[in-house]
C-alpha positions as CSV (number, residue, x, y, z in Angstrom):
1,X,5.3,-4.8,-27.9
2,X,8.5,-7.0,-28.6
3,X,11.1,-6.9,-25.7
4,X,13.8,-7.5,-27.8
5,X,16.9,-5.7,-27.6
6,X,18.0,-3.1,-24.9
7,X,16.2,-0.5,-25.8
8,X,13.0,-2.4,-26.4
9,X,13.0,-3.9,-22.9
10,X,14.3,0.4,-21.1
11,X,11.7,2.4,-22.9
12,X,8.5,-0.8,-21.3
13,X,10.1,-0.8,-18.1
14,X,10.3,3.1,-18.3
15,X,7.1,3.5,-19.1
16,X,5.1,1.0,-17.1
17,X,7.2,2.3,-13.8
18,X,6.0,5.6,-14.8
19,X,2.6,4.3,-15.0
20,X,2.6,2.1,-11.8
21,X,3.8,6.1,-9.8
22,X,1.2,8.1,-11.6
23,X,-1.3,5.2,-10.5
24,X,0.1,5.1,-6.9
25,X,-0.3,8.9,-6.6
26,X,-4.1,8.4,-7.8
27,X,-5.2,6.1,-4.9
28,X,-4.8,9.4,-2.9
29,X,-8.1,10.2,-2.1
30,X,-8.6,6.4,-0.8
31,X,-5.5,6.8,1.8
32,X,-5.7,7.9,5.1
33,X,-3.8,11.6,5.2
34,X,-5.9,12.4,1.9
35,X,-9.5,11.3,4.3
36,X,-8.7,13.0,7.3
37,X,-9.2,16.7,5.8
38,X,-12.3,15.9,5.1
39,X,-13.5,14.1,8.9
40,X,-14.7,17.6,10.8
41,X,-16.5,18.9,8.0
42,X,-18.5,15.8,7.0
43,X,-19.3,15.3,10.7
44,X,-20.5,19.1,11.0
45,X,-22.3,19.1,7.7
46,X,-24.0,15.6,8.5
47,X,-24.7,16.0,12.1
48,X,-22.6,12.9,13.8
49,X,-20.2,12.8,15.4
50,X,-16.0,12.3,14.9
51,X,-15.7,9.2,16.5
52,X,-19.1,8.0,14.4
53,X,-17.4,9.2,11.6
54,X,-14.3,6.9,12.0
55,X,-16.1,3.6,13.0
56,X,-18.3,4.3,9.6
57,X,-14.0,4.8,8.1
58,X,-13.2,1.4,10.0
59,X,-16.1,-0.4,8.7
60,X,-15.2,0.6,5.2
61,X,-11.6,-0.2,5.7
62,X,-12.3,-4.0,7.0
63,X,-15.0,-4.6,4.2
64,X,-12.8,-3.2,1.5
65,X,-9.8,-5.3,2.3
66,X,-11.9,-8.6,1.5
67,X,-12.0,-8.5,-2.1
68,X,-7.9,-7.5,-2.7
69,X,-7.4,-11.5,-3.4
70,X,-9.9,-11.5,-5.9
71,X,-9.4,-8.3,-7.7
72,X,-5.4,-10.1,-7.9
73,X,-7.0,-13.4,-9.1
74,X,-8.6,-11.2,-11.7
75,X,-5.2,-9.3,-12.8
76,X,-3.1,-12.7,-13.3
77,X,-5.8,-13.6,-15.4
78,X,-6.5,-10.9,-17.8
79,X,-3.9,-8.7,-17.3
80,X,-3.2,-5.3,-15.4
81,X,-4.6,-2.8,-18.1
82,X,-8.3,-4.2,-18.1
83,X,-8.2,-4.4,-14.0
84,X,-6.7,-0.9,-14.2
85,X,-9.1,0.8,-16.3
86,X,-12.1,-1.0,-14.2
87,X,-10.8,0.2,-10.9
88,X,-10.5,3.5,-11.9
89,X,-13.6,3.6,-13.5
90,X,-15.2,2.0,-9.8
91,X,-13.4,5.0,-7.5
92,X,-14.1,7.8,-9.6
93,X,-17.8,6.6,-9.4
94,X,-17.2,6.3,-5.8
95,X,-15.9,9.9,-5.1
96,X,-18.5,11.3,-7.1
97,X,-21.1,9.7,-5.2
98,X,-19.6,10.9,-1.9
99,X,-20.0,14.1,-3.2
100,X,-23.6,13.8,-2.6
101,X,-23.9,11.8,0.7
102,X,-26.7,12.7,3.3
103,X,-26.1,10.4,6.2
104,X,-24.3,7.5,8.0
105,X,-25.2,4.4,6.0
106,X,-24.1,6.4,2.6
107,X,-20.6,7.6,4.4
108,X,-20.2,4.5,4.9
109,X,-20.8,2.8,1.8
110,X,-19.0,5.6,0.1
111,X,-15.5,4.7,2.8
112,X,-15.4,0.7,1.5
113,X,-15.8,2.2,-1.8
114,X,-12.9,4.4,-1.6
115,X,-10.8,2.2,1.0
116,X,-11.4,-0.9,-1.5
117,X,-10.7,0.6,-4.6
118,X,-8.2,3.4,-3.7
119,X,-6.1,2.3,-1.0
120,X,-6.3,-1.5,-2.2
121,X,-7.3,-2.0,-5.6
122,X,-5.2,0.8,-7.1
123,X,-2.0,0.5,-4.7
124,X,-2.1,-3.4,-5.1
125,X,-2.0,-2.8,-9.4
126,X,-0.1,0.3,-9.4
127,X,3.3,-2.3,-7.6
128,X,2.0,-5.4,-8.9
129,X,2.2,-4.5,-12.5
130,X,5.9,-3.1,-12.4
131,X,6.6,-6.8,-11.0
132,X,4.6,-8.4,-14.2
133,X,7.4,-6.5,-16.4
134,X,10.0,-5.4,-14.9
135,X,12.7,-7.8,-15.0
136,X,16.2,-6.2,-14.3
137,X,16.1,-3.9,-11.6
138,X,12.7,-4.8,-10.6
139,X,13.5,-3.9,-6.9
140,X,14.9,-0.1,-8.0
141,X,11.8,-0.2,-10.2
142,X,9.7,-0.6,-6.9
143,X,11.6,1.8,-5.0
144,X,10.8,4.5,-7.7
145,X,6.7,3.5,-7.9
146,X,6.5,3.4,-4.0
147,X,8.4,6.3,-3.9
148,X,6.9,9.1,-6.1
149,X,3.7,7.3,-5.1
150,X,4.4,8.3,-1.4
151,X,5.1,12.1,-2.1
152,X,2.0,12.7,-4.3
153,X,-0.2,11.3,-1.4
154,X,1.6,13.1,1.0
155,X,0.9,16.7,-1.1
156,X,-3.1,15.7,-1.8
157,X,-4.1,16.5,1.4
158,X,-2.6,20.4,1.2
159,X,-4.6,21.0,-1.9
160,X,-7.7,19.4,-0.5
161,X,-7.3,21.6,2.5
162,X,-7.5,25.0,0.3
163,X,-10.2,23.6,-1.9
164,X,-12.5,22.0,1.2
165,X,-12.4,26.0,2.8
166,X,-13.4,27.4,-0.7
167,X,-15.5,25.4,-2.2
168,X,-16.6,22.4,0.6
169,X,-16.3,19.0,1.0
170,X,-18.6,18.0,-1.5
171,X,-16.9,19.8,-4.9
172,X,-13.9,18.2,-3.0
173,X,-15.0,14.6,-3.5
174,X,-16.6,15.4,-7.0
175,X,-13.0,17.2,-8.5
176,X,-11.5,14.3,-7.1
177,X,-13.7,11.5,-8.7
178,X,-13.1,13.5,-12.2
179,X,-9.7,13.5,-12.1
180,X,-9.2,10.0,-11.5
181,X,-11.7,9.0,-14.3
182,X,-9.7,11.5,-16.8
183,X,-6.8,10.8,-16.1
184,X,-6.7,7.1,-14.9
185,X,-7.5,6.4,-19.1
186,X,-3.9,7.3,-20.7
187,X,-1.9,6.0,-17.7
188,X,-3.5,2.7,-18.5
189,X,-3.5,3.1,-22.2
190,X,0.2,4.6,-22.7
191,X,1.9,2.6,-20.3
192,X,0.6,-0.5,-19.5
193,X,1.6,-3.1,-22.6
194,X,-1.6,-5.1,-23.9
195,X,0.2,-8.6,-22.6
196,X,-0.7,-9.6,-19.1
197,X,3.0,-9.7,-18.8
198,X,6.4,-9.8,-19.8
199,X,7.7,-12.9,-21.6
200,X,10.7,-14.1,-19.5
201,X,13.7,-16.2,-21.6
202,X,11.8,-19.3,-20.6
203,X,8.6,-18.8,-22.3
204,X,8.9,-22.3,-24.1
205,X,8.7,-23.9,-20.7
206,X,5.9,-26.1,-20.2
207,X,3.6,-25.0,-17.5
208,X,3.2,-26.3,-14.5
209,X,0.8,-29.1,-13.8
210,X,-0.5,-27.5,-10.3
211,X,-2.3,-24.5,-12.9
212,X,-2.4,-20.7,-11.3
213,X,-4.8,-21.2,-8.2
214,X,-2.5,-24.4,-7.5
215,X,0.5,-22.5,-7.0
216,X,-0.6,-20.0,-5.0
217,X,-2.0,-22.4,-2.5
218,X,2.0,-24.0,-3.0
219,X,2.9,-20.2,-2.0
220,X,0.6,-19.3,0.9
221,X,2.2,-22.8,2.5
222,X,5.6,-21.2,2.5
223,X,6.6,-19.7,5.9
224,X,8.8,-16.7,4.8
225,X,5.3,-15.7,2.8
226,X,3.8,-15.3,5.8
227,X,6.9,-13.7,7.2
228,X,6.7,-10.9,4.9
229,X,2.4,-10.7,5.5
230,X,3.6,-10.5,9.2
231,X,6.6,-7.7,8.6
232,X,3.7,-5.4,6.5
233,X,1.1,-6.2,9.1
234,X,2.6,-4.9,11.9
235,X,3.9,-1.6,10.1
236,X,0.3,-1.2,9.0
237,X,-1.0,-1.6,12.4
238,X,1.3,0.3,14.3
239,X,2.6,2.5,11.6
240,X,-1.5,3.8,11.1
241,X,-2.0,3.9,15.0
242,X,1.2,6.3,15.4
243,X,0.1,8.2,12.3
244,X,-3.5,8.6,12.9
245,X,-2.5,9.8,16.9
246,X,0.2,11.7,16.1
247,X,-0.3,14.8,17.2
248,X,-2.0,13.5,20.7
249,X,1.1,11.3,21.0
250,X,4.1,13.4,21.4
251,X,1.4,16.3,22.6
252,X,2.0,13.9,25.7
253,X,5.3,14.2,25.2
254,X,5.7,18.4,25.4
255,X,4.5,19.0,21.8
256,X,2.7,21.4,20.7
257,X,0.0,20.4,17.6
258,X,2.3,22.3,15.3
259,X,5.4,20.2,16.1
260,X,3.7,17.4,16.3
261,X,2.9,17.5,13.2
262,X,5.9,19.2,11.8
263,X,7.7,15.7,12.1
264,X,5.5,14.5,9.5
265,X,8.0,16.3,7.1
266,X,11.2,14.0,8.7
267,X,8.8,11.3,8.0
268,X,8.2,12.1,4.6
269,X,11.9,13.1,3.9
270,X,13.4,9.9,5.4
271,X,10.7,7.5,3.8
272,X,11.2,8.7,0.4
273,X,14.7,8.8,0.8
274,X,14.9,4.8,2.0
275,X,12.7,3.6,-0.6
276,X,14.8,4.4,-3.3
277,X,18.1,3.6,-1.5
278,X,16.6,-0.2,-0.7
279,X,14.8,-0.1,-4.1
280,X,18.7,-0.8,-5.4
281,X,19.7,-2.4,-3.0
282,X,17.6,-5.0,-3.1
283,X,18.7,-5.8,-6.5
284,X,22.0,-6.5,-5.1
285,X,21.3,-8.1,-1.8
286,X,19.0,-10.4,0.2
287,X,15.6,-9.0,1.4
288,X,16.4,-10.3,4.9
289,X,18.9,-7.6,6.0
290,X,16.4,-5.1,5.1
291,X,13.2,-6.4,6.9
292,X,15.5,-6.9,10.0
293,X,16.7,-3.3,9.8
294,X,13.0,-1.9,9.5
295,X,11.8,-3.9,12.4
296,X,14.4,-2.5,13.9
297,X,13.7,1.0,13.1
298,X,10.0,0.4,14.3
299,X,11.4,-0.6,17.4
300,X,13.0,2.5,17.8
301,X,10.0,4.8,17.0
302,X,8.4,3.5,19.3
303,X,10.5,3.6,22.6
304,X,11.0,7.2,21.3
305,X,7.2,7.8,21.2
306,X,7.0,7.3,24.7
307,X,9.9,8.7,25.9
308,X,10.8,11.6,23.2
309,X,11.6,15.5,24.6
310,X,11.1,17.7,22.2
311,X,14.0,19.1,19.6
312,X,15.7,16.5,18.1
313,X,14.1,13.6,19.7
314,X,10.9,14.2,17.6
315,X,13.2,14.8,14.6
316,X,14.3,11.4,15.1
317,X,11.1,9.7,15.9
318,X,10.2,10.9,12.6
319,X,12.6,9.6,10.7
320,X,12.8,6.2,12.4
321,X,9.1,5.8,11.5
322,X,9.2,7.0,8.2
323,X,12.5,4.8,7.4
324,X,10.5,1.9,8.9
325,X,6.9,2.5,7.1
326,X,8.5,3.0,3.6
327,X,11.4,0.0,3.5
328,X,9.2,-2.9,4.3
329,X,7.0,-2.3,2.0
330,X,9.2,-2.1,-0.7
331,X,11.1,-5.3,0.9
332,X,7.2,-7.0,0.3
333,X,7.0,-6.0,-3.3
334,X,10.3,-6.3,-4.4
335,X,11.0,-10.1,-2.7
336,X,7.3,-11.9,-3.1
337,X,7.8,-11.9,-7.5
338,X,11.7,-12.9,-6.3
339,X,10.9,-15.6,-4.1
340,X,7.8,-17.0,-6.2
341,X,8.0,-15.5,-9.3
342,X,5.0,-13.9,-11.4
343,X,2.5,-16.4,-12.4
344,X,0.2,-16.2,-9.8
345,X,1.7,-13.1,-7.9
346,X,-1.5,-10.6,-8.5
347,X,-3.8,-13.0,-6.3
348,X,-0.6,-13.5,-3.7
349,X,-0.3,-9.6,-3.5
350,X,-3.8,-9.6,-3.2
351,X,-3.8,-11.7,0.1
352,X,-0.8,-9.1,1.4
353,X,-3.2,-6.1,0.4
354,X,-6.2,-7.4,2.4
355,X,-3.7,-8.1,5.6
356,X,-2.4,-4.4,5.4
357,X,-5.2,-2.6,4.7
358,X,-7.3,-4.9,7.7
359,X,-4.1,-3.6,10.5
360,X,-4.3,-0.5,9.1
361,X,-7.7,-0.5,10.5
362,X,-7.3,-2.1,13.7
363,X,-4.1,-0.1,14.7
364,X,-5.8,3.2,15.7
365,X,-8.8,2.1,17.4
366,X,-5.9,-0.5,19.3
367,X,-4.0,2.6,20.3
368,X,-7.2,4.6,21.3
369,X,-8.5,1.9,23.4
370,X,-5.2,1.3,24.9
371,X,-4.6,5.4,26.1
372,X,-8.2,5.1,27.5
373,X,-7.8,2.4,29.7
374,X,-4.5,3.8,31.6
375,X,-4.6,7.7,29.8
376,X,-1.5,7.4,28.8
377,X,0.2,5.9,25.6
378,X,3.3,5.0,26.7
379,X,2.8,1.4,28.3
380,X,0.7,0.3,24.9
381,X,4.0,1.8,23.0
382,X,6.0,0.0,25.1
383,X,4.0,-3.6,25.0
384,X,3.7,-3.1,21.2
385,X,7.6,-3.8,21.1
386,X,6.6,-7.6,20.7
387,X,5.3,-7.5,17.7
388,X,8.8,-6.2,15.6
389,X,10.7,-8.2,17.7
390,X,8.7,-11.1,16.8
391,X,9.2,-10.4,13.5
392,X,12.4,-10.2,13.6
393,X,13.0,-14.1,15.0
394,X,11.1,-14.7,12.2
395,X,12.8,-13.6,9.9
396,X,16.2,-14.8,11.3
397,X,14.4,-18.5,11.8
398,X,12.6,-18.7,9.0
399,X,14.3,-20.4,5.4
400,X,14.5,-18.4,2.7
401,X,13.2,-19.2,-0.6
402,X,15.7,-19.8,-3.6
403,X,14.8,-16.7,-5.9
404,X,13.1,-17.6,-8.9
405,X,13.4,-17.3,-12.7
406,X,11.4,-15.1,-14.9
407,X,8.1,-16.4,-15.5
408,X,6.6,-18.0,-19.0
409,X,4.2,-15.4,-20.3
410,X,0.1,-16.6,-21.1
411,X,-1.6,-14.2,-22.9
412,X,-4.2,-12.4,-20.9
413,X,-8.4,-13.9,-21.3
414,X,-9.8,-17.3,-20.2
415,X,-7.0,-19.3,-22.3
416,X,-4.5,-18.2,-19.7
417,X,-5.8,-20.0,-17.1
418,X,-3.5,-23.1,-17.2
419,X,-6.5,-25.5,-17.4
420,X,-7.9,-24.2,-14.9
421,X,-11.6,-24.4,-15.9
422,X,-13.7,-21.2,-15.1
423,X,-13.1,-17.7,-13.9
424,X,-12.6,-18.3,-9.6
């Protein structure tokens, strides 16, 4: 596993931010487009109804989030590949038992299952392990995971779709649990090294006296941490809530349900596009050009989502939002190892994770409520404004952190704790 030499250190960073995309692209069936194909058949087959169906999906979202800071806690400790290989092993289980669901209470058991441990658990290792070893380029590393990530989760969904009206939901969840169970084993094994992480230049450094749970209470006292929790919270809120309305959104707007959600392929297009750009970028540049810039772009999707015509408008709406989504969320995983280096950054991405994946929740049912009471969207659009904008004082107010060097590397097991006694 020895880093040294060019060619040593290419072919691990090659390999684990191969491993990090293939993993992205396997939280599919957790993420929201993969979920949706499968809303009007459960609730036909079942006998509730839709909107029963996504309070059981909200429910599962909120409780899922909880444990992200503890299944990072976990990774810092005893590396990615263990956590890796238990996750999979816990959503595979999870899909398969959807596959077999009867009623309400299961549905719902079976949505914190897969909103825990595919949308959070697996996302949250899939980045955080290119940050463990990745030390040049890390943020054009990032860029490639989210990116590649992005377009296998946005092409799930058209298979499930073919394989739902053959087959049903139900050999839909099962095919899906298999795969992740079969394949989730040589992703882990092949690329992901048996060290928790790589060891930086500065190995010989004596650690610390404030130990691993020390310094991420040192980090979560830093205000541009909860700068960049803020910038991913409000994308997740408001970035879910435009997603998840969509089509009823710019329908208000002149749309028809096929151009609505044609712009999802401007979104796609323009997301994928960004990550990668900002991915090198960011390994050139402050982070704080960037976050300003997305903000921005949310701004702008969302005084055109109330005021769009169709054409070109929605062309634009699409890529504003899909620029905006995808660029602060590589900004988050890129800067949080630069700013406070790796030794405690699986339980800090942890805390991110469970603020993203809680929005996410909150966003549609905000959006829902907020067209019900006045039966239109555009006011709530409008009024959401604050929250970028807030974002972006912050940023601009806010100190930023002096980037840090690479981390020493502690094995992964109980020794690597830093005298911190017991497994928290």
């Amino acid at each position: 596993m020895s880093r040294s030499g060019k060619g040593g250190s290419s072919w691990t960073d090659a390999r684990v931010t191969t491993a990090g995309a293939l993993a992205m692209c396997l939280s599919a069936p957790g993420q929201t487009a993969a979920v949706s194909v499968f809303v009007d058949p459960m609730a036909a087959e079942l006998g509730v109804s839709r909107t029963a169906v996504s309070t059981a999906y909200l429910v599962g979202t909120l409780a899922g989030a909880a444990a992200l800071p503890v299944v990072g806690r976990v990774m810092d400790r005893r590396g990615a590949r263990p956590v890796l290989l238990a996750i999979g092993a816990v959503f595979g289980a999870v899909l398969v038992g959807l596959s077999a669901v009867s009623g309400l209470v299961g549905l719902t058991a079976g949505f914190v299952g897969i909103r825990f441990a595919g949308q959070g658990a697996l996302t949250l290792v899939a980045t955080t392990l290119v940050a463990y070893y990745v030390q040049r380029r890390l943020g054009t590393a990032i860029g490639i995971v989210t990116a590649v990530g992005s377009a296998g989760i946005s092409l799930v969904p058209i298979g499930l779709e073919a394989l739902i009206a053959e087959h049903g939901f139900r050999t839909a969840w099962f095919v899906q649990g298999v795969a992740v169970w079969v394949l989730i084993v040589p992703i882990a094994l092949a690329g992901v090294p048996r060290r928790s992480r790589a060891p930086g230049p500065e190995a010989e450094v004596t650690p610390r006296k404030t130990g691993r749970s020390g310094a991420a209470r040192q980090v979560v006292r830093v205000p541009m941490f909860w700068v960049l929790c803020g910038g991913v919270g409000v994308l997740a809120l408001v970035g879910t809530a435009l997603t998840f309305h969509q089509v009823d959104v710019l329908g208000e707007r002149g749309l028809t349900p096929a151009e609505a959600a044609a712009t999802f392929l401007p979104q796609t297009v323009s997301g994928l596009t960004s990550t990668l750009l900002i991915g090198m970028v960011l390994d050139r540049v402050s982070p704080r050009p960037v976050m300003v810039g997305s903000m921005l772009m949310l701004v702008a999707a969302l005084v055109m989502g109330g005021f769009l015509a169709p054409g070109w408008g929605a062309v634009l709406y699409g890529i504003a939002l899909g620029v905006a989504n995808n660029s602060f969320r590589t900004v988050e995983a890129a800067a949080l190892p630069r700013y406070f280096g790796t030794e405690t950054i699986g339980e800090i991405r942890g805390i991110v994770h469970m603020i993203t994946v809680a929005a996410s929740a909150v966003g549609p049912v905000l959006l829902a409520l907020g067209h019900a009471a006045v039966g239109t969207y555009r006011p709530l659009l409008l009024v959401l404004i604050v929250l970028p904008v807030g974002l972006i004082v912050g940023v601009l107010l806010v100190r930023e952190p002096r980037p840090r060097p690479a981390e020493p590397h502690p094995a992964p097991g109980p020794a690597a704790g830093h005298g911190c006694g017991g497994g928290g």
